[in-house]
N, C-alpha and C positions, 0 to 999 in steps of 0.2 A: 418657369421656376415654380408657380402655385402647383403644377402636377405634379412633380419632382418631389417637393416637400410631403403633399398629399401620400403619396406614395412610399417615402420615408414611415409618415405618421400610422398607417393604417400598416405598414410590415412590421411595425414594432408591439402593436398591439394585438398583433396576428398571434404574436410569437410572447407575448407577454406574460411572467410565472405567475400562478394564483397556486395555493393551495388547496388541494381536494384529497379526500378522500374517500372508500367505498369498503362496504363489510359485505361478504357472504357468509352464512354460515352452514356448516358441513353436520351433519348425522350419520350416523352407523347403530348399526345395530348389532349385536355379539352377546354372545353369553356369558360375558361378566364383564365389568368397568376397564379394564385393565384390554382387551381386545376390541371394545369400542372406541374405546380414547382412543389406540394406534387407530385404528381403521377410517376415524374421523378426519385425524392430523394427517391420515397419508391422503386423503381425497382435497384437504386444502392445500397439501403443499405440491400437488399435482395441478392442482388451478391458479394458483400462484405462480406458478414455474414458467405459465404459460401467458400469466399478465404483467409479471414485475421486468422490465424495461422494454416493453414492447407497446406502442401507441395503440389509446383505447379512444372510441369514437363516438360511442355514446353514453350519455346524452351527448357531449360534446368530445369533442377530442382533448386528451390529457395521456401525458405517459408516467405510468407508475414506477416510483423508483424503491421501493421498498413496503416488507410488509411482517404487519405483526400480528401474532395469533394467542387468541386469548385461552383462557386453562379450560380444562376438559371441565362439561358438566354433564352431569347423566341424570335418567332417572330409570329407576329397575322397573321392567315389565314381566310378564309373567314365563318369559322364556329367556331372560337373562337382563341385558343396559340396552339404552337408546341413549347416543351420548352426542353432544356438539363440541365444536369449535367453531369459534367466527376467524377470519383470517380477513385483516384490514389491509387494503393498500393503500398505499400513502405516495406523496412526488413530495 
């Protein structure tokens, strides 16, 4: 009966929800704000597409059920924007 229970205890913890989250953030570079912002958002939501509801293992295992992307920032260099986006996944 104690290994029964044991067993219970430690499947439930196995499986047990914690919140996590994780940011990467994305750069592009283009010749004006407006072609680096697209260029940024389309390589996050290309990396995204490939982690939100698909199990992630490390550090540990967690599967991302959603994700949020923050607003374009740039900065001008001398042959057009360098711009980001962070794209957050969330469970």
């Amino acid at each position: 009966m104690k290994h029964a229970l044991l067993a219970v205890v430690i499947g439930l913890a196995s499986t047990a929800a914690f919140a996590h989250s994780e940011t990467k953030t994305f750069t592009y570079s283009g010749d004006n704000d407006v072609r680096a912002c697209a260029g940024a958002k389309s390589s996050a939501q290309q990396w995204a597409s490939t982690q939100v509801g698909f199990p992630q293992y490390y550090p540990y295992a967690w599967k991302p059920t959603s994700v949020q992307y923050s607003n374009c920032s740039c900065a001008q260099t001398g042959s057009g924007s360098d711009c980001s986006v962070d794209a957050t996944l969330s469970n």
